[in-house]
N, CA, C and O atoms as a GROMACS GRO file, in nm:
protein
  280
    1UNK      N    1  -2.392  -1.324   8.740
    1UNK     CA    2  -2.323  -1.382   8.855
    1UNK      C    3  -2.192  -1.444   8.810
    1UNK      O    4  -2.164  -1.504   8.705
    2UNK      N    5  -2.142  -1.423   8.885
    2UNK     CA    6  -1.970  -1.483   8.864
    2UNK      C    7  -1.998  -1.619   8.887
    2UNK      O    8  -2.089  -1.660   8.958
    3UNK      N    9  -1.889  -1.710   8.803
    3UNK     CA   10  -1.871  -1.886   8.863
    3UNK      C   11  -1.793  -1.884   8.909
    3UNK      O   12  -1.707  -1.933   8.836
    4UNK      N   13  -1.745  -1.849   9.018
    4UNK     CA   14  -1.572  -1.912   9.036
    4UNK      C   15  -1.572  -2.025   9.090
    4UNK      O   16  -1.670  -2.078   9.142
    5UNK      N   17  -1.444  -2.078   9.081
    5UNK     CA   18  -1.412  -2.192   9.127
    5UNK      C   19  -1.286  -2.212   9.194
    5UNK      O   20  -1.191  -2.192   9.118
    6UNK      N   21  -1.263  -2.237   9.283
    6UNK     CA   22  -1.149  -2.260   9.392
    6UNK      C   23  -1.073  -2.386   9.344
    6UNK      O   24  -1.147  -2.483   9.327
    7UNK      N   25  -0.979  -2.400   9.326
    7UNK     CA   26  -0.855  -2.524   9.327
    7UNK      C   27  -0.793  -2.609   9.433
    7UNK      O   28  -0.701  -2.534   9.466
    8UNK      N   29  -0.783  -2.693   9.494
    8UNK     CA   30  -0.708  -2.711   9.629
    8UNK      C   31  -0.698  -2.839   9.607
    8UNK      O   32  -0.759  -2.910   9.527
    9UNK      N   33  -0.598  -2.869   9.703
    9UNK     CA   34  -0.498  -2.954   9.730
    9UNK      C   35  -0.460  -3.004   9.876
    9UNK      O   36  -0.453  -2.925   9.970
   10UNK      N   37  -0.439  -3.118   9.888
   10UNK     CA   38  -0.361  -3.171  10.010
   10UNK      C   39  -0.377  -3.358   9.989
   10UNK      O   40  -0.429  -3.434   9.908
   11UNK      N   41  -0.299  -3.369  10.111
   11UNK     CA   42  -0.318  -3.499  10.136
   11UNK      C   43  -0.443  -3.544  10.188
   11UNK      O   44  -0.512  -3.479  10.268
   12UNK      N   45  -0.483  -3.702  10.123
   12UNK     CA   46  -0.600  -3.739  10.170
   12UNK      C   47  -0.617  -3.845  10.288
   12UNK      O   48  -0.504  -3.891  10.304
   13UNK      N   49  -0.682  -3.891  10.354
   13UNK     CA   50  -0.705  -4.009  10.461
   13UNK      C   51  -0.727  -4.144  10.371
   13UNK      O   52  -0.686  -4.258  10.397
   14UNK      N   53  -0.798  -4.103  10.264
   14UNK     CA   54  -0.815  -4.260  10.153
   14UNK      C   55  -0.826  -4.173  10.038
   14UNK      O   56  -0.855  -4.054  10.028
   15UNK      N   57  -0.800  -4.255   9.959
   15UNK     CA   58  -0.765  -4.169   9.805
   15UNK      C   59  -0.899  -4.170   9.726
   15UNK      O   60  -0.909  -4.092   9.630
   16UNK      N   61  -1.005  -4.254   9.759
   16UNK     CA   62  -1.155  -4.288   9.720
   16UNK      C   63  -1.252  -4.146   9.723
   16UNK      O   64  -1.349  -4.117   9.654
   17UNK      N   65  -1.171  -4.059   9.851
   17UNK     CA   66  -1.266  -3.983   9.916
   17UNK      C   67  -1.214  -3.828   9.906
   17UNK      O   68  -1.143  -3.812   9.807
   18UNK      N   69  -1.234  -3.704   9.991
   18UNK     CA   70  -1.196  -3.630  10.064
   18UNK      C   71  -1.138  -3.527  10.155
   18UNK      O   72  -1.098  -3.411  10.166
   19UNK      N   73  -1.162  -3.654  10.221
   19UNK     CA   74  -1.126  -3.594  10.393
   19UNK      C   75  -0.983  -3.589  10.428
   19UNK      O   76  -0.935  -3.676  10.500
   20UNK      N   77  -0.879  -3.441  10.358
   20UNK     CA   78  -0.807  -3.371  10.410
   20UNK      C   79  -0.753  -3.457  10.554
   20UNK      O   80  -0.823  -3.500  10.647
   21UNK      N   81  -0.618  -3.464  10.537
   21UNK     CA   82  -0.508  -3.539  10.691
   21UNK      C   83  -0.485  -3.397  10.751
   21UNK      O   84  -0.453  -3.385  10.869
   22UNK      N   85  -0.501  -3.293  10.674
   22UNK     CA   86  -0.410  -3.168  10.783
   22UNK      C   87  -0.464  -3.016  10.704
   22UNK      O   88  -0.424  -2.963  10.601
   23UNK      N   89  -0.544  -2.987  10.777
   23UNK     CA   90  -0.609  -2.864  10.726
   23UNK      C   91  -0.525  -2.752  10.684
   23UNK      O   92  -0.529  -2.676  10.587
   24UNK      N   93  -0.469  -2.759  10.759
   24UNK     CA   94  -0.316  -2.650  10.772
   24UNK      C   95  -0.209  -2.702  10.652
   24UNK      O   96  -0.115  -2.623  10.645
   25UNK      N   97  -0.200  -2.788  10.578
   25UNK     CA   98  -0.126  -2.843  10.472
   25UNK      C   99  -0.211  -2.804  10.348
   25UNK      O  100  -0.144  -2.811  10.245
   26UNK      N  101  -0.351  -2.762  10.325
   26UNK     CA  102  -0.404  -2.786  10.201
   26UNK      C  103  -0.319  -2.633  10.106
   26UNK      O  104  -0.320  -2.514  10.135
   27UNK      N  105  -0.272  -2.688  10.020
   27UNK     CA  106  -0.248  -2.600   9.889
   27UNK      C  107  -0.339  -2.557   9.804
   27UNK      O  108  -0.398  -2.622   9.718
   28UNK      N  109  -0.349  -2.422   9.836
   28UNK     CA  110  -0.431  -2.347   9.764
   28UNK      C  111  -0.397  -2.290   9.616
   28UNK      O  112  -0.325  -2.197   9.580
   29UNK      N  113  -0.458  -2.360   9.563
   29UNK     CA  114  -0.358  -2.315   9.400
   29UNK      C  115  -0.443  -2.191   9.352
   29UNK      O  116  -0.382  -2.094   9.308
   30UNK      N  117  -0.554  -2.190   9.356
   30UNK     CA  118  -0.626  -2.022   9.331
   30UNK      C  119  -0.784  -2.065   9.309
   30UNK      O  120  -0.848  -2.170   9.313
   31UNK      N  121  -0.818  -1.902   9.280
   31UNK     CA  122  -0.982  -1.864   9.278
   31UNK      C  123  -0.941  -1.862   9.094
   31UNK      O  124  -0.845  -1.807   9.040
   32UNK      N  125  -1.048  -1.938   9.036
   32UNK     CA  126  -1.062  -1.899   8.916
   32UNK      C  127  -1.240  -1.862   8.841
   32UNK      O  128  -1.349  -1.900   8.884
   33UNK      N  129  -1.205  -1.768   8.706
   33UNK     CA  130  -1.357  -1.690   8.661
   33UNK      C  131  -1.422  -1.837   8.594
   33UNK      O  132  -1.518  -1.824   8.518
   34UNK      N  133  -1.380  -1.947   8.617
   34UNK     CA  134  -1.421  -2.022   8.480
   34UNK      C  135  -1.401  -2.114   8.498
   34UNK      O  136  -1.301  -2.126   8.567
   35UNK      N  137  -1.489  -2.280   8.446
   35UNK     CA  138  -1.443  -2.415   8.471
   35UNK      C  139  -1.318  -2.482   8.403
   35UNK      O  140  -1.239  -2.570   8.436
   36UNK      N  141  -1.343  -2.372   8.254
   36UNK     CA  142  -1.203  -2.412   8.185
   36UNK      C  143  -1.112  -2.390   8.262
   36UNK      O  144  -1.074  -2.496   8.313
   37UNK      N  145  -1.044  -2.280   8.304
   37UNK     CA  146  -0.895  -2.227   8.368
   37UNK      C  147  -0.909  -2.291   8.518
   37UNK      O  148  -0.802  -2.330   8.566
   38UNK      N  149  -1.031  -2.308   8.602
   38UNK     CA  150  -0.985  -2.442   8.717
   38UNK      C  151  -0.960  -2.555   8.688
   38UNK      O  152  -0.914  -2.628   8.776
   39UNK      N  153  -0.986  -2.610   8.544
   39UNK     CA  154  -0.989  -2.733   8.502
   39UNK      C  155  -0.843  -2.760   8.504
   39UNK      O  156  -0.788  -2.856   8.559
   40UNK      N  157  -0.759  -2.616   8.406
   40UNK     CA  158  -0.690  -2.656   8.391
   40UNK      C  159  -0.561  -2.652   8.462
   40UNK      O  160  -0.455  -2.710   8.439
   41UNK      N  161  -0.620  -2.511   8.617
   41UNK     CA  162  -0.505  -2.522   8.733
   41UNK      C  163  -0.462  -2.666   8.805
   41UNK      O  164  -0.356  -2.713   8.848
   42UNK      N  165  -0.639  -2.725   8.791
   42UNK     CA  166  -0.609  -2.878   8.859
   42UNK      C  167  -0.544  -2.973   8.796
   42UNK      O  168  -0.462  -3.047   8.851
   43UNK      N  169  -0.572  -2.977   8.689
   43UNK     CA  170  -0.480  -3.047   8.611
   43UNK      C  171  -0.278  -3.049   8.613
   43UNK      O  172  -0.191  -3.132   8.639
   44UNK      N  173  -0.284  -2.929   8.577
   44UNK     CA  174  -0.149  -2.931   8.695
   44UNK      C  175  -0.116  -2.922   8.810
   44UNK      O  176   0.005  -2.937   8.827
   45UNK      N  177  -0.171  -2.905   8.892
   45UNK     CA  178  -0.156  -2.934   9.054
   45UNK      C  179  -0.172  -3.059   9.048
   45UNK      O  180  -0.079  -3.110   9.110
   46UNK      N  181  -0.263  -3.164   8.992
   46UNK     CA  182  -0.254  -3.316   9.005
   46UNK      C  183  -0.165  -3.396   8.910
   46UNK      O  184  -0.154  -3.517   8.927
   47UNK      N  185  -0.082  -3.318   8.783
   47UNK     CA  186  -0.018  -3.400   8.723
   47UNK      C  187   0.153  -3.375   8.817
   47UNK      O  188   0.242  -3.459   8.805
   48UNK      N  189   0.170  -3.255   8.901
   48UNK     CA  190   0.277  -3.280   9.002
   48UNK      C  191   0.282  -3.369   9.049
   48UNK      O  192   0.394  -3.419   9.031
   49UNK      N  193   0.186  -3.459   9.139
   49UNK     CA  194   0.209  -3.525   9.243
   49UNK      C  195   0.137  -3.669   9.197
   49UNK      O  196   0.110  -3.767   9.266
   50UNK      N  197   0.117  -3.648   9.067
   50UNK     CA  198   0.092  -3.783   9.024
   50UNK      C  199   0.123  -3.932   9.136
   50UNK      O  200   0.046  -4.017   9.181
   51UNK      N  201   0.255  -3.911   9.147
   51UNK     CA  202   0.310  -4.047   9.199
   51UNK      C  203   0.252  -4.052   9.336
   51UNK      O  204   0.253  -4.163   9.388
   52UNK      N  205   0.203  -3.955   9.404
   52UNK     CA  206   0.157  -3.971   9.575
   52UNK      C  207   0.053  -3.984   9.575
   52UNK      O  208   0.007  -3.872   9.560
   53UNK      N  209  -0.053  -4.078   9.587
   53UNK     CA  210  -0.107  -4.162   9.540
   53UNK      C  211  -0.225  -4.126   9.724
   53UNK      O  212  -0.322  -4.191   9.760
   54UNK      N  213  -0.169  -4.021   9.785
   54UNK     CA  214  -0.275  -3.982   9.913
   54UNK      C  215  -0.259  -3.854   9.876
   54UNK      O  216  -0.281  -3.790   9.979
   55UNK      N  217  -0.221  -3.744   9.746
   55UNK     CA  218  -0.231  -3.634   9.752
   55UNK      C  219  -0.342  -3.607   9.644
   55UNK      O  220  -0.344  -3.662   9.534
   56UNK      N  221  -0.444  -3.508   9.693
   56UNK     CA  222  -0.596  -3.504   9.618
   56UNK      C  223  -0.562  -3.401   9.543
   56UNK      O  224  -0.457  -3.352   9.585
   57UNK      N  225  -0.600  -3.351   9.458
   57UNK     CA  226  -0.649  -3.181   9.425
   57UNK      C  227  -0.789  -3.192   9.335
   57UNK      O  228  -0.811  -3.266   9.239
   58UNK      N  229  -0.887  -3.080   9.406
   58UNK     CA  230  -1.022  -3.101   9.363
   58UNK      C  231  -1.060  -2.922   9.276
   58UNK      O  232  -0.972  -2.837   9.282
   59UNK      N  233  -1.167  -2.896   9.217
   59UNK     CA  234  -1.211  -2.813   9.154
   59UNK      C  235  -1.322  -2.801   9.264
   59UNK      O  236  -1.387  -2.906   9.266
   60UNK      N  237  -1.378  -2.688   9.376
   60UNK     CA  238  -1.461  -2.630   9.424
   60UNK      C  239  -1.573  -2.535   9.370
   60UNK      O  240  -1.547  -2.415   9.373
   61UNK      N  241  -1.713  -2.580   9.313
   61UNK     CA  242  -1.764  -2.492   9.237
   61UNK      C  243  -1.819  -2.402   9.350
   61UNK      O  244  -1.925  -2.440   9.399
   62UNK      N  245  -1.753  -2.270   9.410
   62UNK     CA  246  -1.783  -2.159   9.502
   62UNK      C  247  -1.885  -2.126   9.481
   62UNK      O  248  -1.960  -2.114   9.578
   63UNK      N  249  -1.952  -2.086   9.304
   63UNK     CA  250  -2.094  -2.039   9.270
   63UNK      C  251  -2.229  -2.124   9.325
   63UNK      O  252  -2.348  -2.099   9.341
   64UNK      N  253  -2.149  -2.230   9.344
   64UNK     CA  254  -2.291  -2.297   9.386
   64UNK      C  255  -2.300  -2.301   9.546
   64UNK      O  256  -2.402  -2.338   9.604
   65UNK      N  257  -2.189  -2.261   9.608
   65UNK     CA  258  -2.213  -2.284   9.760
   65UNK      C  259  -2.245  -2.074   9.821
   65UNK      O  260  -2.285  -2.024   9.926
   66UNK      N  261  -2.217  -2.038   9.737
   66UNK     CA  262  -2.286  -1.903   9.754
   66UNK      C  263  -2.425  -1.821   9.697
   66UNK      O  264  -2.467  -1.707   9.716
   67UNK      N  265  -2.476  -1.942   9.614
   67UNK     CA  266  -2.575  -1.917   9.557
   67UNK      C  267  -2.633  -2.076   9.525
   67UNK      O  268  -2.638  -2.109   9.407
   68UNK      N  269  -2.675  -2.167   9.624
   68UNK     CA  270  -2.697  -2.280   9.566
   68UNK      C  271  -2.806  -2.307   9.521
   68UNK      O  272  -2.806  -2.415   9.462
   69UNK      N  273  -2.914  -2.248   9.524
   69UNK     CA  274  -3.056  -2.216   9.431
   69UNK      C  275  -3.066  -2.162   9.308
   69UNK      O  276  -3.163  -2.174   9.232
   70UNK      N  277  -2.910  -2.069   9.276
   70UNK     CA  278  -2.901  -1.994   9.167
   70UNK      C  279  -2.834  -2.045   9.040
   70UNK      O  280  -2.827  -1.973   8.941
   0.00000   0.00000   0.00000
């Protein structure tokens, strides 16, 4: 089974959490085979925007929401 993992981005409602301000704003930085190479897309998608302090970017493990028993 493949792991992929999705990258994304946007602004948040509280920086603690989340919950996306604008669905239509989230930046999709990519689908990746591996935790290393999402690790390290997020890592730069969050060292951009360092200073905005309501902009999230998270690592989505896809393998587990398409196979979450597996």
């Amino acid at each position: 089974m493949s792991m992929m993992h999705l990258v994304m981005g946007g602004r948040v409602t509280d920086p603690q959490g989340v919950d996306f301000e604008d669905l239509s704003k989230i930046d999709l930085v990519g689908i990746f085979p591996d935790f290393a190479s999402a690790e390290n897309a997020w890592r730069g998608a969050a060292q951009r925007t360092v200073d905005d302090a309501a902009m999230k970017y998270v690592v989505v493990h896809l393998h587990r929401l398409i196979e979450p028993n597996g």
